[in-house]
N, C-alpha and C positions, 0 to 999 in steps of 0.2 A: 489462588495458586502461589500464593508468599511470593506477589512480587514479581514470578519468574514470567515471561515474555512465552504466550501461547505459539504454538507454532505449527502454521498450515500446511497440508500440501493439497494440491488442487490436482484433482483427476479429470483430464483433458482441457484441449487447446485450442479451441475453438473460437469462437465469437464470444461465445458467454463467459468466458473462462480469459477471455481479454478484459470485460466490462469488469469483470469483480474484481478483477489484479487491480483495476481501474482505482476502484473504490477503498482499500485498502489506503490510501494516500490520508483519508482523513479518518484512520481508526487506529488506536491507542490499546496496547497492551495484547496486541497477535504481529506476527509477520508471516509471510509466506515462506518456507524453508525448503521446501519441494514444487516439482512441477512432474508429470508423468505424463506420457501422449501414447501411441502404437508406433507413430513414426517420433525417436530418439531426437529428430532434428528440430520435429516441432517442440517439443520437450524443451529444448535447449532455447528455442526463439525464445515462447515463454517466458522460462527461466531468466533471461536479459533484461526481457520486458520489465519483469520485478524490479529488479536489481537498479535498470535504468530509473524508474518512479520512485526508488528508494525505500522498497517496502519487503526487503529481504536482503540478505546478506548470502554470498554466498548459496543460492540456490543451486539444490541441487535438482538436475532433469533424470528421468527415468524412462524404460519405455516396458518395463515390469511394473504392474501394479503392486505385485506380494511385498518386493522391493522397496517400493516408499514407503506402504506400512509398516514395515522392519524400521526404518529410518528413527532411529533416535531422536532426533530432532522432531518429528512431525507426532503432534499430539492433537491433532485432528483433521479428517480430511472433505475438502466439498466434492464430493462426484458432481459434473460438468460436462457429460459423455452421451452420445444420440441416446435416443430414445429405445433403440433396440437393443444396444449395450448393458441397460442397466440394471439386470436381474444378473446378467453374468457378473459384471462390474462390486456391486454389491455384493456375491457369494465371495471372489475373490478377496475383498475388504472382510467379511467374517470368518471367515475361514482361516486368516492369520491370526485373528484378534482367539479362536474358539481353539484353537491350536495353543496358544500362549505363545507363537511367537513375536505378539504385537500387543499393546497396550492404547488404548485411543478416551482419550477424554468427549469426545464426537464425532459426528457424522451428519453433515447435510446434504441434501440430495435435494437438484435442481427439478423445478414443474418440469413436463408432468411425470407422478412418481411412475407411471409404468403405460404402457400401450393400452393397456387393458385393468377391467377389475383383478382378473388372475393374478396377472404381472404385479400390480400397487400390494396388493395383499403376501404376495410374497416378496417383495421388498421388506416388507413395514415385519414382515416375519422373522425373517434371517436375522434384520438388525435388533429385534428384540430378543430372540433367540440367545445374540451374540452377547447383551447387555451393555452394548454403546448406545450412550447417549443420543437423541437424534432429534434436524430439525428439516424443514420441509422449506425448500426456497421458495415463497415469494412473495419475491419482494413487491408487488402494490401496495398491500397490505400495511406496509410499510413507509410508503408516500408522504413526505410531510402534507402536499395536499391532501391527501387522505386523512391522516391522523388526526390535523389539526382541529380537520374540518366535522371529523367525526366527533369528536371533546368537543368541540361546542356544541354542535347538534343536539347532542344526549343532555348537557349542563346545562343548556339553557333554553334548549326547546320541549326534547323528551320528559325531561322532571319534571314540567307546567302545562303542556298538552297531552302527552301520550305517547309511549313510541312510534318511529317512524314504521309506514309501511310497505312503502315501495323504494327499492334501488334499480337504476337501470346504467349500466356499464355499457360500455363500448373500446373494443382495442381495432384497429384498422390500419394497414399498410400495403404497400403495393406488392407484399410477397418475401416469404425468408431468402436467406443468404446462404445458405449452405444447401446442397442437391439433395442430401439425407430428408432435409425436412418437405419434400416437393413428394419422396419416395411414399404411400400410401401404407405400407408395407411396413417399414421400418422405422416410420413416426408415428404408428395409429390410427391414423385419419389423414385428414386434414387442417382447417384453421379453425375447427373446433376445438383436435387434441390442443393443435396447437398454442391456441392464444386464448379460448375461453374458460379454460383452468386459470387465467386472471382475472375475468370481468367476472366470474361465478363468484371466486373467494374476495373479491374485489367488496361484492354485493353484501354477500354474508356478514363480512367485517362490518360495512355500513350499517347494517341491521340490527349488530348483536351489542348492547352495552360493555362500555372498555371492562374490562375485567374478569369477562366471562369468554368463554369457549364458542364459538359458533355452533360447534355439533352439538353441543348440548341448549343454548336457547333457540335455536330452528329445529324444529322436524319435519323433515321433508313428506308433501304430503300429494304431489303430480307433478308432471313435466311434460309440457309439447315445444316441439320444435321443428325449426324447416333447414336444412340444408339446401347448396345449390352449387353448381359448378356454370359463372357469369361470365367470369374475364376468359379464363387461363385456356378453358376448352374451347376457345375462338381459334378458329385456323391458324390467324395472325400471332396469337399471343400462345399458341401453343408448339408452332414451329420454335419461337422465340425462347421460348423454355428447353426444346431440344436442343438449340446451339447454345445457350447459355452452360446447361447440365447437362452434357450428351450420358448417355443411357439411364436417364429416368424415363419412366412409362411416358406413354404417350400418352397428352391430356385429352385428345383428340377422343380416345375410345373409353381410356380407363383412368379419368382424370382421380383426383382429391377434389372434395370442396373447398372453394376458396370463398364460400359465403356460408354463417351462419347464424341462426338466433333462437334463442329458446327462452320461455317463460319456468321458473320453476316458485311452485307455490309451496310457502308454508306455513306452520301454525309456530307463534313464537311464544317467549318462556310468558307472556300473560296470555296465552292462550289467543290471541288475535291473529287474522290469519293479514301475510305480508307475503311480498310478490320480488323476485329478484328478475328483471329484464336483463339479458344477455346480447348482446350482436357485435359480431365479429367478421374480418372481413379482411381477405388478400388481394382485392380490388380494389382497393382506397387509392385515388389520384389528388394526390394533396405535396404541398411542401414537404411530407415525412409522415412519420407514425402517428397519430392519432389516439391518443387516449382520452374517453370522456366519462364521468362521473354524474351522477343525479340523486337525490334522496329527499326524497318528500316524506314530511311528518304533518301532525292534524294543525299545525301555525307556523309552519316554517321550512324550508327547503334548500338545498345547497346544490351548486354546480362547478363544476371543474372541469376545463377544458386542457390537455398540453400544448396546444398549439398558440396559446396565449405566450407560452415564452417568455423566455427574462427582458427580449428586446427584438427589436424588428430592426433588419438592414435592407437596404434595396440595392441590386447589382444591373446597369442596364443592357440590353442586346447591345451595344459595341462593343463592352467587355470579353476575352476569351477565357471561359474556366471553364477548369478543368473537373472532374466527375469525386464527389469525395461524401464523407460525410461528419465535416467538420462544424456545421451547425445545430444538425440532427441527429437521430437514430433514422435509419431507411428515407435519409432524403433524396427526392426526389429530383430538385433542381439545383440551379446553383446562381440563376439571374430572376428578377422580378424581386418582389418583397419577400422575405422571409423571415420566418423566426427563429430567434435565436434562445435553445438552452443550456446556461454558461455552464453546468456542472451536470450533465446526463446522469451519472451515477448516485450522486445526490437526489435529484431530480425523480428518478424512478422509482427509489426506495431502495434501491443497493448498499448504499453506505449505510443508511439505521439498521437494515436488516443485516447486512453482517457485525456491524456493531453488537446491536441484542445477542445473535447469535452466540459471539464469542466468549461474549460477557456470563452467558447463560451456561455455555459450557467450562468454562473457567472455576465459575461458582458453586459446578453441581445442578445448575435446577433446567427445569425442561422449557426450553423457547415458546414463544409465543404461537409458532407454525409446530407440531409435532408432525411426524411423518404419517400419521394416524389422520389427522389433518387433509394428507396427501390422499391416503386412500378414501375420505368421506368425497373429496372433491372428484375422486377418479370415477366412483359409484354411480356419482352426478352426472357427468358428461355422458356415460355409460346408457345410464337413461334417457338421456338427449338424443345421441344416436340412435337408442331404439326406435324413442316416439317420432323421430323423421323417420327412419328407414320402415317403419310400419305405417305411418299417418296415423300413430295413435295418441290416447293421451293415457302416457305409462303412471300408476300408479302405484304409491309405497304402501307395504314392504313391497318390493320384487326382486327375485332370485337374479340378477347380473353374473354370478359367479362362469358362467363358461363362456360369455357372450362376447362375440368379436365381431364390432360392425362389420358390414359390406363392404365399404369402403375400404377396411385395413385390410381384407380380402383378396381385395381388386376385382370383386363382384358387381359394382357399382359402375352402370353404364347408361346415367341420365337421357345423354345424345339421343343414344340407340332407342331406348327405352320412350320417351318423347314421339320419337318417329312412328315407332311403332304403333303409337294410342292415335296417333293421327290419320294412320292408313286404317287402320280398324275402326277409327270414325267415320272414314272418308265414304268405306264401304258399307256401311249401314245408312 
């Protein structure tokens, strides 16, 4: 870019769209120049937020999307926006660009690219349609413990025994932060859509030697999996959700899962067949979030735990504190031992991954996540939900193109359904 200073604007105001302004602190040659929300105000909080971290100047807030893309100054933008947003969110973004009233060097759009297979496929369409550049956020992938850990694996295990064949991922907390993501509806699913669009591509990444593509050295070749609703549809903890989020469904009848796990098998680029373990979880009663890692190869194996932390503090019951999450992501407490991560956004994979990102689009070439990327992982989960919502074990190729779980329905009534098999037991 000769030089010139790339310049972001970030679509929505959320949570996530807080951590990546976060990360922006230790990235070199972009700044954030825009912020956009529906509410103008939160636009503006944003906007400060930058400005305070020192990672923009003059930011400007929006509460029109057409608008920031017009904005001179923004030569690329991250969509950060629910889950249900993002086919609109994204037309809106090509539609200036296919117009000529807008010019954009790229386009990243945060997991997962869409509710559905439909949804991802016309995402990853319009943007290609539009010919922006485009990457797929996510950030595990990302992870110095990831990274690192996967360069050596391949260097120094892979080249002398064989590739690795099994990965088994876990992401686990006590539940999102935002009422959207609780909504069955409006996010997809549950801690499926949710969270295992990371331990999936988590896995893949582990699997695939650096330098190559995941969808091209894995072929996905079956998928079983079990959904559950554990914690959340408990009386206690579902009242609990209604005062927290007053009018999200009631978990009591039409909950989301907030437990899941699937096996997905494939045959990799030497033809050996390798296993990605998935489990994920909104039950987790822990210090905070939970991210775990595993990769066995035929002489050697790697693990990574995040609750190892850069350091452990202990706070005792005399103490009064106050509810935060100045330790963690989704912590839990705030007395007993805990751990400490000094740089979350570092830490998660935030910072490389927008680094690469920008870097990538600055230069011309296509990141390391393409949105393409988005939709093979969206395919996945797709299939995950089948093979629970059937008890089957779904095999590839298979047509997903119209299929919307139960769940994102709100056809999905475990409770009920339970009860049910047990009087029709009871009576036989």
């Amino acid at each position: 870019m000769n030089g010139k200073t790339l310049g972001i604007g970030i679509i929505g105001s959320g949570f996530i769209a807080h951590f990546h302004v976060r990360s922006w602190q230790a990235i070199r040659g972009s700044d954030i120049v825009a912020t956009q929300s529906r509410d103008l105000e939160r636009a503006r909080e944003l906007a400060s937020y930058a400005e305070d971290l020192r990672v923009g100047e003059d930011v400007t807030p929006y509460d029109d999307i057409a608008a920031l893309v017009r904005d001179e100054r923004v030569d690329a933008v991250w969509v950060l926006t629910p889950n249900h947003t993002r086919v609109q969110v994204v037309r809106a973004i090509c539609d200036e660009v296919v117009a000529g009233r807008a010019s954009l060097r790229g386009i990243a759009v945060e997991k997962p690219l869409g509710r559905n297979l439909a949804e991802a496929r016309q995402v990853a369409a319009l943007v290609h349609e539009a010919g922006i550049p485009h990457a797929y956020l996510e950030n595990q992938v990302y992870s110095p413990r990831l990274t690192r850990t996967r360069d050596l694996m391949w260097a120094r295990g892979a080249e002398r025994s064989g590739t690795p064949y099994l990965a088994r991922c876990t992401e686990e907390h006590s539940g999102p932060h935002s009422a959207w993501f609780w909504d069955s509806e409006a996010q997809g699913g549950g801690v499926l859509n949710d969270l295992m669009c990371h331990s999936l591509e988590a896995g893949r990444f582990l699997l695939t030697p650096p330098g190559k593509d995941p969808s091209d050295w894995l072929r996905p070749v079956s998928v079983t999996a079990t959904v559950a609703s554990l914690r959340w549809g408990r009386e206690r903890y579902a009242a609990q959700l209604e005062q927290t989020h007053p009018g999200v469904q009631d978990y009591r009848t039409t909950p989301s899962e907030d437990y899941a796990n699937a096996t997905f098998t494939f045959v990799n680029g030497d033809g050996e067949p390798v296993i990605v373990e998935a489990m994920t979880s909104w039950g987790y009663v822990g210090a905070g979030m939970r991210l775990s890692f595993e990769l066995l190869g035929p002489e050697y194996s790697m693990n990574a735990n995040s609750l190892s932390g850069d350091a452990n503090v202990f706070f005792s019951r005399a103490l009064e504190q106050a509810a935060g999450e100045d330790m963690l992501e989704k912590q839990n407490a705030e007395q007993g031992l805990m751990p400490v991560i000094a740089d979350e956004p570092a830490a998660y994979g935030y910072t490389a991954e927008n680094t690469h990102i920008t870097r990538a689009f600055a230069d011309g070439r296509t990141p390391l996540e393409s949105l393409d990327s988005g939709v093979a992982v969206t395919e996945l989960l797709m299939a995950a939900y089948y093979a629970a919502e059937t008890q089957t074990v779904v095999r590839f190729p298979v047509d997903l193109s119209d299929y919307v779980p139960a769940i994102a329905r709100r056809a999905w009534h475990p409770r009920a359904e339970q009860g049910a098999r047990e009087e029709k037991g009871a009576q036989a």
